[in-house]
GUKOLRO-11012 format. One line per field, with one value per residue (C-alpha): residue in three letters; x, y, z. Coordinates in steps of 0.02 Angstrom, whole numbers. Layout:
# GUKOLRO-11012
aa <- (ALA	...)
X <- (X	...)
Y <- (Y	...)
Z <- (Z	...)
//
This chain:
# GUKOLRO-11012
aa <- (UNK	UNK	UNK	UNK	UNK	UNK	UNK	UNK	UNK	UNK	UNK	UNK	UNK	UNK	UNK	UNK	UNK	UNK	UNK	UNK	UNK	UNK	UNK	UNK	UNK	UNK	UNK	UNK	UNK	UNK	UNK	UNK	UNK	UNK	UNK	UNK	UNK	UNK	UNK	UNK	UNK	UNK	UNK	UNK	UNK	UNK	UNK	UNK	UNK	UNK	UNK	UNK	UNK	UNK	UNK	UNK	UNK	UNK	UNK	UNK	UNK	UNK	UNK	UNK	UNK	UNK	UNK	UNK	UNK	UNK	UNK	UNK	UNK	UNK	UNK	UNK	UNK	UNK	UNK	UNK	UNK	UNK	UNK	UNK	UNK	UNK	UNK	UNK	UNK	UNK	UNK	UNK	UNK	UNK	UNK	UNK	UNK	UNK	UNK	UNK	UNK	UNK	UNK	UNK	UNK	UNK	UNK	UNK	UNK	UNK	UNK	UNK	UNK	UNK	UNK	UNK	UNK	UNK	UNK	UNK	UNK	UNK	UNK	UNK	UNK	UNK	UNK	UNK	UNK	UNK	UNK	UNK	UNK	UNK	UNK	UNK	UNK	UNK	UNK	UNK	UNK	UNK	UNK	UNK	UNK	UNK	UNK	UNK	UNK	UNK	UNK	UNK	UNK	UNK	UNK	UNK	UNK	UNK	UNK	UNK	UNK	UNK	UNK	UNK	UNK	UNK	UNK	UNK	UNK	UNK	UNK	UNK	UNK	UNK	UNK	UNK	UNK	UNK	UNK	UNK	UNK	UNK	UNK	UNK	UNK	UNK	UNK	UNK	UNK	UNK	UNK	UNK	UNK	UNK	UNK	UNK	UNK	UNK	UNK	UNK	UNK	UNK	UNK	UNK	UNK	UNK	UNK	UNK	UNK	UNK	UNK	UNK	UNK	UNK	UNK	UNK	UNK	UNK	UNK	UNK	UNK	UNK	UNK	UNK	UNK	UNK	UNK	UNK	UNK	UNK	UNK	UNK	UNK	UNK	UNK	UNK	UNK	UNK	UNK	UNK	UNK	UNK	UNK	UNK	UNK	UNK	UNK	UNK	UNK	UNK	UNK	UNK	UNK	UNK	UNK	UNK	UNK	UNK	UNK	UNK	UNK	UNK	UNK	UNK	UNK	UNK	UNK	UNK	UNK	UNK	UNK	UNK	UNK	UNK	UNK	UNK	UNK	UNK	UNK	UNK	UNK	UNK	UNK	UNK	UNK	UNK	UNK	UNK	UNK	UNK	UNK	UNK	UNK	UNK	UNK	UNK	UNK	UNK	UNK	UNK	UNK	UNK	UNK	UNK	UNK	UNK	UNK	UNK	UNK	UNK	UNK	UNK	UNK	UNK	UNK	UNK	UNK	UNK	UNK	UNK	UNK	UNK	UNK	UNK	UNK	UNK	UNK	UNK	UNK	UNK	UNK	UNK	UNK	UNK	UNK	UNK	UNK	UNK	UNK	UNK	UNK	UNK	UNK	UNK	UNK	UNK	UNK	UNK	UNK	UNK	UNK	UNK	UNK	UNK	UNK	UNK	UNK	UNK	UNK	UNK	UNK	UNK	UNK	UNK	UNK	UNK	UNK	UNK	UNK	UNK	UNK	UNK	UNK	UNK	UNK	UNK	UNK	UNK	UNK	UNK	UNK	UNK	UNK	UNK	UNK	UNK	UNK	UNK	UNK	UNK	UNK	UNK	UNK	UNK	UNK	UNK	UNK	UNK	UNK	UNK	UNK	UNK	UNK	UNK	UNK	UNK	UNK	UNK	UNK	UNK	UNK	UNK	UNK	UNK	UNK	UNK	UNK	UNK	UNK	UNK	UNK	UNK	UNK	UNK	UNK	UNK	UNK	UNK)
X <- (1527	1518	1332	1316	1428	1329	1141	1221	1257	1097	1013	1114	1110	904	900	986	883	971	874	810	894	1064	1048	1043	1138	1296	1292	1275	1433	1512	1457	1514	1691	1734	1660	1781	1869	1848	1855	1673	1609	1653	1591	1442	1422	1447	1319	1171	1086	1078	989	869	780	822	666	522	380	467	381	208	262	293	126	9	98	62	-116	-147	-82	-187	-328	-282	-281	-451	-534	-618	-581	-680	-840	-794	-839	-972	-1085	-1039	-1089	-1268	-1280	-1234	-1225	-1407	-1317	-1257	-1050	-1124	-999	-865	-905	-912	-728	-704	-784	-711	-556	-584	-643	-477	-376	-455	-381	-213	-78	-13	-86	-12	-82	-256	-222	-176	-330	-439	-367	-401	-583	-676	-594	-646	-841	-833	-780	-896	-1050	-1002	-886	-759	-600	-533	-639	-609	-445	-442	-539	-455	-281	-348	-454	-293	-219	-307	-222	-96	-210	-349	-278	-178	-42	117	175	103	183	345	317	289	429	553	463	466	281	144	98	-80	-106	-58	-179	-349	-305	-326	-504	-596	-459	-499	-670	-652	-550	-659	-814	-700	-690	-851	-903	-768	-854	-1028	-972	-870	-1031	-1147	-1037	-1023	-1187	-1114	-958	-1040	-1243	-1337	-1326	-1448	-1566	-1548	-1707	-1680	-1677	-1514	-1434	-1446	-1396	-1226	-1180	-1157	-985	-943	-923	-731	-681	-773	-703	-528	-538	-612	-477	-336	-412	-545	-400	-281	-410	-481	-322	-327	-186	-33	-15	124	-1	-127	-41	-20	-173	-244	-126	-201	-360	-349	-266	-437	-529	-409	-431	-622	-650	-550	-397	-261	-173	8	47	-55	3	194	160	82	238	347	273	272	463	514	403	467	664	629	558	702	837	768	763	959	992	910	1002	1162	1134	1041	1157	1283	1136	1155	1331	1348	1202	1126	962	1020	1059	895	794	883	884	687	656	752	651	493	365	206	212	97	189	336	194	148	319	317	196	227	402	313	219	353	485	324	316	503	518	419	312	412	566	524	456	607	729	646	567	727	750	575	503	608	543	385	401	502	354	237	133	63	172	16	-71	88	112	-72	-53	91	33	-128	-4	78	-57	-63	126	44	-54	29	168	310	327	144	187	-21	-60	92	25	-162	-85	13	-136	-273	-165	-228	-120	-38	-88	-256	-247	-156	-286	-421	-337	-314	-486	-451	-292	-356	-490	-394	-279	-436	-425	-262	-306	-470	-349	-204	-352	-445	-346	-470	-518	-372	-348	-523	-546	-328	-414	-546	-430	-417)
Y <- (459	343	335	528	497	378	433	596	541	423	595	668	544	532	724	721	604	448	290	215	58	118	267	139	0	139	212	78	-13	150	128	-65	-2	106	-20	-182	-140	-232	-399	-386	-283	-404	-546	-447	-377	-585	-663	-531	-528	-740	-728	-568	-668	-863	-819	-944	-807	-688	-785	-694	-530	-571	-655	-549	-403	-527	-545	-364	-345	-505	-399	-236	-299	-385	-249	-298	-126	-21	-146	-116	88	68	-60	43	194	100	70	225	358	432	508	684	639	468	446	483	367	243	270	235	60	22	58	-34	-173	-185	-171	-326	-405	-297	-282	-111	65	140	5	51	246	235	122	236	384	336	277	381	550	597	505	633	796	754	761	914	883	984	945	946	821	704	710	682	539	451	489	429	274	220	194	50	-61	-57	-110	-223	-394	-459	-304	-294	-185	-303	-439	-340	-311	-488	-582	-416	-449	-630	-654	-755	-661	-722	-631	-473	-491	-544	-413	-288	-317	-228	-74	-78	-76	55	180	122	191	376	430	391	492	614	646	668	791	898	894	944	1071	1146	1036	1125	1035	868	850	714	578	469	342	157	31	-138	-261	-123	-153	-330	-364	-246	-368	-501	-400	-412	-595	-600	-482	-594	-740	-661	-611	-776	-890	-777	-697	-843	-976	-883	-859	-1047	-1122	-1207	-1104	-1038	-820	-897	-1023	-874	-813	-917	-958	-781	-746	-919	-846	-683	-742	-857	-713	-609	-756	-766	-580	-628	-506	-621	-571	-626	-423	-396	-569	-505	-308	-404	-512	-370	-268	-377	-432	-248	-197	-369	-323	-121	-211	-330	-219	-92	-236	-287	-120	-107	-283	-195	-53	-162	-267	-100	-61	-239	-234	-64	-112	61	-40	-126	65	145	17	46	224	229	77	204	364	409	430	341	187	279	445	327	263	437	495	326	351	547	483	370	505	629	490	464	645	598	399	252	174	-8	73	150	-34	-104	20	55	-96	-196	-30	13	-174	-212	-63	-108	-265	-197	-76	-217	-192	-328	-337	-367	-234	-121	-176	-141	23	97	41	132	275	264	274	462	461	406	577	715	842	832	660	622	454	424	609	608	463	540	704	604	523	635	804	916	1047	958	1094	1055	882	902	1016	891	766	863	814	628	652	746	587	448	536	513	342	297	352	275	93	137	173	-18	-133	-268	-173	-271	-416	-488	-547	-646	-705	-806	-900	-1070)
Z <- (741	602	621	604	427	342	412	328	190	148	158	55	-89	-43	-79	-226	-314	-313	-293	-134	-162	-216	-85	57	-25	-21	109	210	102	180	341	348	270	414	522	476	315	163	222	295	165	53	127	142	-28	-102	6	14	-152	-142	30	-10	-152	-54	46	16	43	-83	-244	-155	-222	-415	-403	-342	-459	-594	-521	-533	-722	-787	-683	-758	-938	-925	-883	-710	-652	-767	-728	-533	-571	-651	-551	-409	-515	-535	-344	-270	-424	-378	-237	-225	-242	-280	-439	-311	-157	-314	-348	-154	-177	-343	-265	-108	-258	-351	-194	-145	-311	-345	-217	-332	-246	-411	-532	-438	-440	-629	-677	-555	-644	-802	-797	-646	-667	-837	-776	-648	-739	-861	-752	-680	-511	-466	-517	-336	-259	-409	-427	-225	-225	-353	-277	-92	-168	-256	-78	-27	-120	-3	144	83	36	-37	14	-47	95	232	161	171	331	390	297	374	525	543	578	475	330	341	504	430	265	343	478	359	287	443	434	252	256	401	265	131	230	293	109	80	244	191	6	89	212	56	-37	105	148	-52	-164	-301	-304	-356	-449	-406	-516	-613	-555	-573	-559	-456	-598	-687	-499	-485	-661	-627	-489	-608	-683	-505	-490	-566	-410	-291	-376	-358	-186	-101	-205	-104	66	66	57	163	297	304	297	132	65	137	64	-47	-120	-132	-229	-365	-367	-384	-513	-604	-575	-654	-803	-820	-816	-934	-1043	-1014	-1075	-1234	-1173	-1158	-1338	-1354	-1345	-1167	-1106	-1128	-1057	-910	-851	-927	-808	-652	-690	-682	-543	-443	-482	-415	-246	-246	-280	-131	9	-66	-27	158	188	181	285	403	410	471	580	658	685	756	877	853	859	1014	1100	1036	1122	1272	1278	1237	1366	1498	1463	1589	1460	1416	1285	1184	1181	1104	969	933	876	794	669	663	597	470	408	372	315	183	135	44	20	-36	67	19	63	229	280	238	313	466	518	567	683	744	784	918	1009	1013	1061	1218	1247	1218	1079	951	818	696	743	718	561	496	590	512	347	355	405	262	158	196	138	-18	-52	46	-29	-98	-123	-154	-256	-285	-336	-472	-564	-567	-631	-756	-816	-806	-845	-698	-583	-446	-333	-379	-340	-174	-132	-169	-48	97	155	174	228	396	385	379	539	638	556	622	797	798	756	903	1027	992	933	921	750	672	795	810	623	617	804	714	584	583)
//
């Protein structure tokens, strides 16, 4: 019964706007109240917040956040669009599948899908409507291409995952370069089948000789730099994700420095920025802790396992309602907070119906990418309409396409597995 109350009432305080964190963080005080009375809540409530930020691998975070800010305010991202512009622009939609690969670009250098949809936002979109595209596809591919981030490493919701999880975050990362090339290559699929199937929605764009193409490639050498000193080191060994990370974030404010954008004022927005954006993530897994930790006691987890182990159905029915859970939980949450409340809950399920707990967790990222662009919650299609002033309807509309893509996606990774395992397989 006292399950029923507080699941009730995080709803409740979820549909009424409150935040995530504080949402979870009382009701599950609640829940632990009826549960034991103030004694345990208290005891609780005193030693929570010192063990949610006492974890080792939690420094990652702050530093790839600070990564992607020292990234943002150098102005990598802007050369990213238009060398892929130069490569692929000639194409009809070209401008757009260019968005896809400077996306897939700064995701492999920014751990933020909204850092990437806001930069994306701000220099392809108005590239785009200027040459004549609808505003549906662009606003679409921005919105999508923004998502990436949250695949291609270094991923702030895979390395969620792994330190909720228990497993080694550098499993998790370099499994999710093949996915991420895999969605990288469906919008780019997507955009050519939306433009065969109406030309007039995007022109054909100009031509580039070989010597223009080669010398783009050399503003391209910062993101390459970025992303071997933290996949490159995670995946030889060198560096543990934790070390990566500092590193990248080093890195990045080199390169900051190197395009003469490291000002006092930038240098202070930057770790402005990432302290905020670091204390949000914090104060939503403080939040989980508690109700997980009501969770824990009241072994619901414990009696959902059993009650799924006991039911005559295929494992991969079970999976299916999985991820169809994921995917409307993302409709109405963030993406960090569903990892972080549903995890704890979900994971020992599928180890009992033996699945790889890697490939889950690349999985049900990739799923919530979708979360990312699909109505009402739609957290990557508000901060394009914020930025670039279009309809959300319009937008949402413009999305659809990849959403339906990136399902066939998802299916394509539950049905081989070896997509994400083979590459974390080959690590040293």
């Amino acid at each position: 019964m006292s399950v029923t109350i507080v699941l009730i009432l995080l709803i409740v305080l979820l549909v009424t706007g409150m935040p995530v964190a504080l949402a979870m963080g009382v009701s599950g005080a609640v829940g632990l109240y009826m549960f034991g009375g103030w004694p345990i809540l208290q005891g609780i409530l005193k030693t929570t917040p010192l063990s949610t930020a006492n974890d080792y691998e939690i420094i990652t975070i702050p530093m790839f956040i600070l990564m992607a800010e020292f990234v943002i305010i150098s102005g990598v991202a802007s050369d990213l669009f238009r060398a892929a512009t130069i490569w692929v622009g000639r194409l009809r939609g070209g401008v757009a599948m260019a968005t896809a690969l400077a996306g897939a670009g700064f995701g492999a250098i920014s751990g933020s899908s909204t850092a990437a949809a806001a930069t994306l936002a701000s220099t392809s979109i108005p590239a785009m409507l200027k040459e004549g595209y609808d505003p549906k596809l662009a606003g679409g591919v921005v919105a999508i291409s923004g998502t990436l981030s949250m695949l291609i490493p270094p991923s702030i919701a895979l390395i969620l995952y792994g330190i909720i999880a228990d497993i080694p975050v550098s499993w998790l990362l370099v499994g999710g370069v093949l996915p991420g090339i895999l969605v990288t290559a469906t919008i780019m699929l997507t955009i050519a089948f939306l433009v065969w199937r109406d030309p007039k929605a995007a022109p054909k764009g100009q031509a580039y000789s070989i010597l223009q193409k080669l010398k783009s490639l050399q503003r391209v050498g910062p993101v390459l730099i970025l992303f071997f000193a933290v996949t490159g080191t995670i995946y030889s060994g060198i560096a543990t994700p934790t070390e990566a990370a500092g590193i990248g974030a080093f890195c990045a404010m080199l390169i900051a420095a190197w395009e003469r954008k490291l000002t006092l004022p930038n240098s202070w927005l930057a770790l402005r920025s990432a302290a905020q954006t670091t204390c949000m993530i914090l104060f939503i897994i403080l939040g989980a802790h508690v109700f997980g930790y009501y969770f824990t006691l009241t072994r619901v987890t414990n009696d959902l396992t059993d009650w799924v182990g006991a039911l005559e159905v295929s494992r991969w029915a079970i999976l299916a309602v999985i991820l169809f859970g994921y995917l409307i939980l993302g409709f109405f949450m963030d993406q960090i907070a569903i990892l972080i409340l549903t995890v704890p809950v979900v994971l020992p399920l599928v180890h009992q119906l033996g699945f790889d707990p890697v490939w889950f967790g690349v999985l049900i990222v990739v799923t919530a990418e979708v979360g990312m662009v699909t109505p009402p919650m739609g957290m990557n299609v508000f901060v394009v309409a914020r930025y670039t002033r279009r309809p959300l309807g319009e937008l949402f509309l413009g999305v659809m396409p990849h959403v339906w893509a990136h399902l066939i996606v998802i299916a394509l990774l539950a049905a081989f597995p070896a997509i994400i395992l083979w590459l974390p397989s080959t690590m040293q």
